[in-house]
C-alpha positions in Angstrom: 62.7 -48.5 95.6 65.1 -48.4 92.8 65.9 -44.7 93.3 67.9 -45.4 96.6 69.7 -48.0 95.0 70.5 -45.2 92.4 71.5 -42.9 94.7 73.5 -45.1 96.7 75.6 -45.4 93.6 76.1 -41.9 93.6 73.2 -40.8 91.0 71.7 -37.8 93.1 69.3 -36.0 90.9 66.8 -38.8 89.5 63.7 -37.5 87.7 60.7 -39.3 87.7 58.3 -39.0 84.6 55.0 -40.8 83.5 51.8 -39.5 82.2 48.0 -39.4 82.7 45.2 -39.4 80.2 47.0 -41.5 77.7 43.2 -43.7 77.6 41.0 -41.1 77.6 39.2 -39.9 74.3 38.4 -36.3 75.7 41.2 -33.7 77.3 44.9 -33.8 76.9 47.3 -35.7 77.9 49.5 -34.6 81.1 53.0 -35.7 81.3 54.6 -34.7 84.6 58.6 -34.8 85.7 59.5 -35.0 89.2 63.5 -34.5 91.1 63.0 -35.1 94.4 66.7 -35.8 96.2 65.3 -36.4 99.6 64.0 -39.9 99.4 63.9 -40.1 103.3 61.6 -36.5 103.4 58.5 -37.6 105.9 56.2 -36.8 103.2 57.1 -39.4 101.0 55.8 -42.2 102.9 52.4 -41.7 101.4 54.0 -41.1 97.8 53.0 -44.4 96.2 51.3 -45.0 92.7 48.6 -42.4 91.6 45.8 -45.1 91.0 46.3 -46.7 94.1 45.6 -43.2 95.9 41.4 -42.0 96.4 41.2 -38.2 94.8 41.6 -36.6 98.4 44.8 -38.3 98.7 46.0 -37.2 95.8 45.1 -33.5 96.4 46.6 -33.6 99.7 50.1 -35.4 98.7 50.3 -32.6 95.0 51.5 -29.8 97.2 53.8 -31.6 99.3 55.6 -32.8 96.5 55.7 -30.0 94.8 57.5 -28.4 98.4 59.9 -31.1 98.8 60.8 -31.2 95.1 64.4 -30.0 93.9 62.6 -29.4 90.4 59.2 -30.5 88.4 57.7 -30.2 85.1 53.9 -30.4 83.4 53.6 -30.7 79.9 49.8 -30.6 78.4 49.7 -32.5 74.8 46.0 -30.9 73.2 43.4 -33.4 71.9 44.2 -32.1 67.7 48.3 -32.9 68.8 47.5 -36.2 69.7 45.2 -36.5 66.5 47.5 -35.1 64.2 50.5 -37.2 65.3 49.0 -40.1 67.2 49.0 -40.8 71.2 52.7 -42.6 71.6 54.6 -40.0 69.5 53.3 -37.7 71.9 53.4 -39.5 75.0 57.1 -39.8 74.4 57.5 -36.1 73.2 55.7 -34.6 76.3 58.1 -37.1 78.5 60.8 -35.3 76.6 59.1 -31.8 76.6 58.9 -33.0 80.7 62.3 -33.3 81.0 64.0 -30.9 79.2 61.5 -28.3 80.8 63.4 -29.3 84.5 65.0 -26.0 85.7 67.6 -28.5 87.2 69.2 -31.2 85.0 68.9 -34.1 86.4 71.5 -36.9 86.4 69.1 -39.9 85.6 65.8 -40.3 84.2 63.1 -43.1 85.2 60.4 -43.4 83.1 57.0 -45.5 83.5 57.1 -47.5 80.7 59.2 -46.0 78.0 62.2 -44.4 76.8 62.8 -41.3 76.2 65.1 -41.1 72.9 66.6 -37.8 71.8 67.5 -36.4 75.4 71.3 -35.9 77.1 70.4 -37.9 80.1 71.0 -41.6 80.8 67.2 -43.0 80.8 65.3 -46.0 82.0 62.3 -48.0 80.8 60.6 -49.4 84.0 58.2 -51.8 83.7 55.4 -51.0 86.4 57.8 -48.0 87.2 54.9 -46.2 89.3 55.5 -49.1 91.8 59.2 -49.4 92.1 59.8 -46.4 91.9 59.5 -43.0 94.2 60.1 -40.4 91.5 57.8 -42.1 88.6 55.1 -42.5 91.3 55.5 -38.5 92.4 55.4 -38.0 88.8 52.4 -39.8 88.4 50.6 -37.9 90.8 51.3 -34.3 89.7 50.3 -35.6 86.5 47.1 -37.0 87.5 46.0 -34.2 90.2 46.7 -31.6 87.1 45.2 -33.2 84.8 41.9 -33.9 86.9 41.8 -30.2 87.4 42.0 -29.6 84.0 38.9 -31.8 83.1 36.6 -30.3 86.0 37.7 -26.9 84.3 36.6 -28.1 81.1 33.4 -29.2 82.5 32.4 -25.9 83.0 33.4 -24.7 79.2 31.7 -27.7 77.9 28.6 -28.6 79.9 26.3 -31.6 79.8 29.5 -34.2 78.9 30.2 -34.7 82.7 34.0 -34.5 82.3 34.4 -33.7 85.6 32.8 -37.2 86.5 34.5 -39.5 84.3 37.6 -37.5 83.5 37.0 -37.5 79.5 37.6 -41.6 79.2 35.2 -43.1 78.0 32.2 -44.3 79.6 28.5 -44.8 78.7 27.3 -41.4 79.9 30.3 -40.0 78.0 29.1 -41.6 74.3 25.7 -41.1 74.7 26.3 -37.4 76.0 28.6 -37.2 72.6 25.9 -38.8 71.1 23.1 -35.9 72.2 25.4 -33.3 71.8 28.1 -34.0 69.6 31.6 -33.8 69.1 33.9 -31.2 70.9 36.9 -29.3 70.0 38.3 -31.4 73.1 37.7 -34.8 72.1 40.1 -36.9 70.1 38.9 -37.6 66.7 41.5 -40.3 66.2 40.2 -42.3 68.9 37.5 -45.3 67.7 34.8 -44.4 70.2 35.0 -40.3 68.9 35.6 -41.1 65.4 32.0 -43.2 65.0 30.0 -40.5 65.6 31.5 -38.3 63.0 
């Protein structure tokens, strides 16, 4: 994992970051920072990438991480953001909002993917970071688990779109469920698949 090779070069504090959502056409997007400085903690043996994790696993690993964490951040980007300034602006501003929103700065940044301009801290772009990496792959999971909680939530306020099934991406029960019922305040007009049925 490139975080011990980090820290064995004296970088202690190394946040993980990365997002989920960033497909979907229905909910926000979730981007999640993560500090934790004990790599060799028993509970991050099962800390691996989110999608490679069933939804129990997930569940079970959120609180542990959030235990054994020296800091963590969520940021929640809402559908009309991502419409009014498009899904990358955003996905790098909530990685931003993520990091800056650490109660503890941390001395190194790892992101999945991108990176972050505009903050104080050293930062780097790690391709398939959410499987090299122990922080990005925390991050991933807080992100995920919170955002997942967020759509069965919204299933409730917005019955008959099954969010809490497919997660707001989109699916053919999603379409033709925006197709009987329209669209919602939560779906992302700027998105292809939403914008066809307005």
């Amino acid at each position: 994992m490139i975080d011990k090779k980090l820290q064995k070069a004296g970088i202690k504090r190394i946040a993980g970051v990365d997002e989920a959502g960033r497909g979907a056409c229905a909910g926000p997007l979730v981007v999640a920072a993560v500090i934790i400085e004990d790599l060799d903690n028993q509970f991050t043996e099962g800390i691996r990438d989110s999608k490679e994790l069933s939804p129990t696993e997930r569940e079970m690993l959120f609180p542990k991480i959030l235990e054994i964490s020296t800091s963590f951040a969520i940021i929640e980007i809402s559908p009309s953001e991502i419409d009014a300034k498009g899904l990358h602006k955003c996905n790098i501003e909530g990685m931003r909002r993520a990091v800056t929103s650490l109660a503890v700065r941390p001395d190194y940044v790892l992101t999945d993917g991108y990176e972050i301009p505009g903050i104080e801290v050293a930062n780097l772009a790690v391709w398939k970071g959410d499987q090299v990496s122990l922080s990005i792959s925390a991050a991933s999971i807080i992100a995920k688990v919170h955002r997942d909680r967020l759509m069965i939530e919204l299933d409730r306020e917005f019955p008959g779109y099954r969010l809490a099934e497919h997660k707001g991406y989109a699916t053919a029960a999603h379409e033709a469920a925006i197709n009987k019922l329209g669209i919602s305040s939560i779906h992302r007009k700027s998105y292809s698949n939403v914008a066809k049925f307005l």
